[in-house]
N, C-alpha and C positions, 0 to 999 in steps of 0.2 A: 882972290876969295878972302872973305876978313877971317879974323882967326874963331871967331864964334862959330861959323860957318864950317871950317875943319876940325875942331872941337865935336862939332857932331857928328861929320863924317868919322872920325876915329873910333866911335867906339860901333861904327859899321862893321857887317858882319862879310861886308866884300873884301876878298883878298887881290888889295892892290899890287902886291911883291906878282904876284901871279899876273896878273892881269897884265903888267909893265913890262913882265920877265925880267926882272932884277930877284936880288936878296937883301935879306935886314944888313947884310956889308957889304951891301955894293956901294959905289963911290958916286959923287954927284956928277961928272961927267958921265959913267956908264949911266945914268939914270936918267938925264939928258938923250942920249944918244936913244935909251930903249924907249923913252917917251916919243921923241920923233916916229922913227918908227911905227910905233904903235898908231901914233896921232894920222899917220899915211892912210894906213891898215884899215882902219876903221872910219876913216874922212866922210860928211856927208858928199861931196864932192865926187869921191871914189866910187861910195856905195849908194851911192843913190839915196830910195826912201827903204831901205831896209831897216825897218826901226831898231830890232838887236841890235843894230853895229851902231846905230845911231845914240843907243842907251850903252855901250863898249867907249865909243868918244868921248862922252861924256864923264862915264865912270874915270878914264885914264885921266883926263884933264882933273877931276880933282884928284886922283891917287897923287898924279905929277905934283900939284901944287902943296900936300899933306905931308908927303915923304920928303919933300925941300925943304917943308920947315921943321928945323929940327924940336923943338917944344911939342908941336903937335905928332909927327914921328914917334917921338918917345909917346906918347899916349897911348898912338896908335900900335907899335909893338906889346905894350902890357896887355893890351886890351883883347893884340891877336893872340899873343903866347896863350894867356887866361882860358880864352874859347878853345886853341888849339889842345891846350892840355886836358880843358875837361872834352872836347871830341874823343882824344885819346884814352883817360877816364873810361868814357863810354863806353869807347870800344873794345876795352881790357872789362868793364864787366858785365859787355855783352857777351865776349868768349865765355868768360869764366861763366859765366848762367848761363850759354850756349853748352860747355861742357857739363855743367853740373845736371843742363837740363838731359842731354847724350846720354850721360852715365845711370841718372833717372831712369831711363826709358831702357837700358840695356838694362841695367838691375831689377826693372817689373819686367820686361820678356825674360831673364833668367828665372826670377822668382816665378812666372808665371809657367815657364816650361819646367821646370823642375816640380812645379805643383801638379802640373797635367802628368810628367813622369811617375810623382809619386805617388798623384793616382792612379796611373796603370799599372804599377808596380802592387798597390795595395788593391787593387782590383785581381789581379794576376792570384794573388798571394791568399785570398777569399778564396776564389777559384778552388785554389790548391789545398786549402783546408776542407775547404766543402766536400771536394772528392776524396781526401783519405780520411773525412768524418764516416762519409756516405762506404767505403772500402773496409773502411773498420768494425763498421754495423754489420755492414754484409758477411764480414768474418767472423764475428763476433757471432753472430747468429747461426753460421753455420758449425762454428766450432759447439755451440751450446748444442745444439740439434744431433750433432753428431756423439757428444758426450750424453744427450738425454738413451741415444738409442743402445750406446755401449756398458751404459748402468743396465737400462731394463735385460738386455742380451745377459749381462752377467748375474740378475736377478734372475733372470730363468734357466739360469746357467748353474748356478749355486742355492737353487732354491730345496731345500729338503727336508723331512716329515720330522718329526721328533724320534723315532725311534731307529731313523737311518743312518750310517756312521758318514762323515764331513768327504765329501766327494773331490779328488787329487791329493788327499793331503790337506787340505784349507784348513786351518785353525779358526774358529771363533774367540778365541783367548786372546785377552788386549795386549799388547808388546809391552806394557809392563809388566804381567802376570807370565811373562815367558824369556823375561830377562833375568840374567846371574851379575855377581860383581865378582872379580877376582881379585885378591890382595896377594902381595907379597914384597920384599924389603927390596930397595937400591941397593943396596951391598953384595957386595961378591958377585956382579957379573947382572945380576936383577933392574939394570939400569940396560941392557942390551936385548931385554926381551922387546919382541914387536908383533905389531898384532900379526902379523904371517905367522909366528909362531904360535899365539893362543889360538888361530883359527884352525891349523895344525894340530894342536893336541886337542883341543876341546872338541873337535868335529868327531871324536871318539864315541862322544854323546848320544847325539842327533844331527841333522842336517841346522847350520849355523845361517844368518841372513847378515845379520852386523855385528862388527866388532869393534869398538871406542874406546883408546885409550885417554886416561883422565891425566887432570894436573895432578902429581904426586902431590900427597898431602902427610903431614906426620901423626903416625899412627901409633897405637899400642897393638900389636899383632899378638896371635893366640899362643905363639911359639913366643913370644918376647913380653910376658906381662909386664915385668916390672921397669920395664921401660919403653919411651916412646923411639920413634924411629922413622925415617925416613918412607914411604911404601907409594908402591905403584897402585894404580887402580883401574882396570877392565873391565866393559861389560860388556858381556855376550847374549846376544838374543840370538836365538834359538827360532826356525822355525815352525816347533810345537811343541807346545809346555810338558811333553813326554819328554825331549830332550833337556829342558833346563832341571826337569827334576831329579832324573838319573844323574846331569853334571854334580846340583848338592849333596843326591845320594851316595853316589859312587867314588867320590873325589878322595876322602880317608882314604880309600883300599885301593887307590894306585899307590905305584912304588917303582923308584926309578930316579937317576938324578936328572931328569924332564921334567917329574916332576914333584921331587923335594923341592925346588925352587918358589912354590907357591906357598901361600901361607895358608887362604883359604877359600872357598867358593860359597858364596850363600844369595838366598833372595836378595835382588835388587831393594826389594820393598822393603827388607827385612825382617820378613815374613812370610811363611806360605803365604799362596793365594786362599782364600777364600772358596774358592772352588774345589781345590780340593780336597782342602780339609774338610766341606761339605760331605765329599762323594767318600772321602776315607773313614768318616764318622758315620754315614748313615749303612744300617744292616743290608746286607744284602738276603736276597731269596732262599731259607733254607732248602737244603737238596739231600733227602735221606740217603742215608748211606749202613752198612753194616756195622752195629756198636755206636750209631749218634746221629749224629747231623754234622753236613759240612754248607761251608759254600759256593759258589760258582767255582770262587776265582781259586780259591780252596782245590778244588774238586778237578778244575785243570792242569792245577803243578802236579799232584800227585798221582797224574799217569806216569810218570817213570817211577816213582817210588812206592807205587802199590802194584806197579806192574813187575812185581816178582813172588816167586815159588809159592804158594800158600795163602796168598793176600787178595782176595776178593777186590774187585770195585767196583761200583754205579754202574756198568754199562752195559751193553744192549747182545753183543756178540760173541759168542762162545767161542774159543782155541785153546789148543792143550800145546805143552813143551815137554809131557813127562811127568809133568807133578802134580795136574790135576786141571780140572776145566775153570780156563779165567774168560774174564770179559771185554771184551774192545775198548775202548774210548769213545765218547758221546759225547756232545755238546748240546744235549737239551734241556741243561740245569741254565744255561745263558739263554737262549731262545723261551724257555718260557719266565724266565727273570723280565726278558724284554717284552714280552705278550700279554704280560701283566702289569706293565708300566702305563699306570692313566696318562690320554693324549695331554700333549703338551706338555710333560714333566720328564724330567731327565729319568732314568734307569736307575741311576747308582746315588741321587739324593734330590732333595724337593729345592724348588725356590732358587735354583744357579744361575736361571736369568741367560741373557742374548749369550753375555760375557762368557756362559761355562766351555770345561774344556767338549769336545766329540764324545761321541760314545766312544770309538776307538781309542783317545789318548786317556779315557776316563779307565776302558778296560787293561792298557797296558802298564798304566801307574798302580793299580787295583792289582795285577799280577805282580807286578816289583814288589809290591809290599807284601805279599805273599809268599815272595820267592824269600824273599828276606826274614819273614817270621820262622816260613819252613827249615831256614840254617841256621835260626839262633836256637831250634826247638831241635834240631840235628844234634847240634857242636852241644845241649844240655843235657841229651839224652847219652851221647858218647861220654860227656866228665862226670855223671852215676855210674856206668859202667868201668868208668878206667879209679875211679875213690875205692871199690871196696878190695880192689888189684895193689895199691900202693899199701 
């Protein structure tokens, strides 16, 4: 075959080393020996008209005469390597796009089951809001329902006329108007008081509901003017303004080392309330009496102290002791005080509003101050009598 002829054959795409069963280093005898062979193998003689083997003959006869020479050889090895490596080539990025395309497909089923999970999950999770929105309504409304019928229950539970006094005890007085403060100094032990103990003394009062002790702050106290000083501060509410009045009344004329410790008791507000200064300023219903006029609340204290030897009083029922015919005690100077109180107006003063105290804590502060005026008008009447002795 001329060499133009193997020149084309070489850059064929048939693998002669194969076909021959030789390698690029096999020797010119092996290559001999495996052409015979071959040339047997594939013989038209052999195989008759079997065209493949007849196109196999052929092919070996020029691999045989290509790989002998060695110029055309070398062509043909570049020319195999070249294809061989880009085959290989191929097949390195057919895998690798084989993988990349795997891991594709595995990363859209993850992404895509992880989507359908987190829509079950965010489905699941609706659900679950929906039911303790829907749980919450329902409580919510029964709780409302159940508070509309325990207001009305306690509105007709506490509903009552103007002239009838506060049903259990119930104050209509705002808890500021029923609060005290108490002051007195950190020093000497005054840094150990606690409110068990203010509830303790102060329940002297009245029945007590809170007790708060504050931040000490530095004060000028009433025992300490000319300096300031360290002091504690308490407030006590009271549950009815009968109790906080009597703690500022009363509190001077304890006596005791209980309670020297304190410095002093006074409104919260810093001031009466309003209410009662109303009810303590407005007159009450004169109630004739022998030699003048008194008042109700007058006219109550003074059953023990008109009820002796010679001393007449207001009242309705005769008894003797020996010294002459006296009178009972009555309380129709208060019943008709109240029988003549226009509807909707308090008894003891006009205009006191939701906020005033009861008729009862109005009539026991109205006697305190009574009981009060009858001992300073006592203790004046005794230091005339003891002046013209000295």
């Amino acid at each position: 075959m001329s060499s133009n002829d193997l020149r084309d054959y070489a850059t064929s795409k048939t693998d002669f080393y194969d076909l021959l069963g030789v390698t690029p280093s096999s020797s010119q005898k092996e290559l001999d020996r495996q052409w015979r062979k071959t040339a047997i193998r594939f013989h038209p003689d052999k195989v008759g008209n079997d065209p493949e083997a007849k196109e196999k003959f052929h092919l070996a006869q020029i691999g045989y005469d290509l790989l002998s020479n060695s110029a055309s050889k070398a062509i043909y090895d570049n020319s195999r390597n070249a294809r061989l490596q880009q085959e290989r080539q191929r097949e390195l990025f057919a895998g690798r796009r084989r993988e990349m395309r795997d891991d594709l497909e595995a990363r859209e089923r993850g992404v895509k089951r992880g989507r359908e999970e987190e829509e079950g999950d965010q489905e699941k999770l609706e659900r679950v809001i929906r039911r303790l929105a829907e749980d919450g309504k329902r409580r919510r409304k029964e709780t409302e329902e159940a508070l509309r019928k325990d207001l009305q229950q306690e509105a007709r539970e506490t509903q009552i006329t103007p002239n009838s006094p506060m049903p259990n005890g119930v104050s209509t007085v705002s808890e500021l108007d029923r609060t005290v403060k108490v002051r007195w100094p950190l020093d000497n032990g005054g840094d150990l008081v606690r409110e068990s103990d203010i509830t303790t003394l102060f329940s002297t009062f009245g029945r007590i509901e809170t007790v708060t002790l504050l931040t000490p702050k530095e004060l000028r106290l009433s025992k300490q003017k000319k300096k300031k000083q360290m002091a504690a501060i308490c407030t006590v509410q009271y549950a009815s303004v009968v109790g906080a009045h009597a703690a500022v009344e009363d509190f001077p004329q304890k006596r005791g080392p209980e309670w020297e410790r304190f410095d002093s008791v006074s409104w919260f507000a810093n001031k009466e309330p309003d209410s009662i200064i109303a009810a303590s300023s407005t007159p009450s219903t004169p109630v004739a009496r022998k030699g003048g006029t008194q008042s109700p609340a007058s006219s109550f204290l003074d059953m023990k102290t008109e009820n002796r030897p010679g001393t007449p009083t207001p009242l309705g029922t005769a008894s003797t002791n020996g010294h002459g015919p006296k009178k009972m005690p009555s309380f129709s100077s208060f019943s008709s005080a109240a029988s003549s109180t226009p509807k909707g107006s308090s008894p003891f003063g006009r205009g006191l509003g939701a906020n005033s105290p009861s008729l009862e804590e109005l009539t026991m502060i109205r006697l305190k101050n009574a009981e009060k005026r009858r001992l300073a008008e006592e203790v004046a009447r005794e230091d005339e009598r003891t002046a013209p002795a000295e």
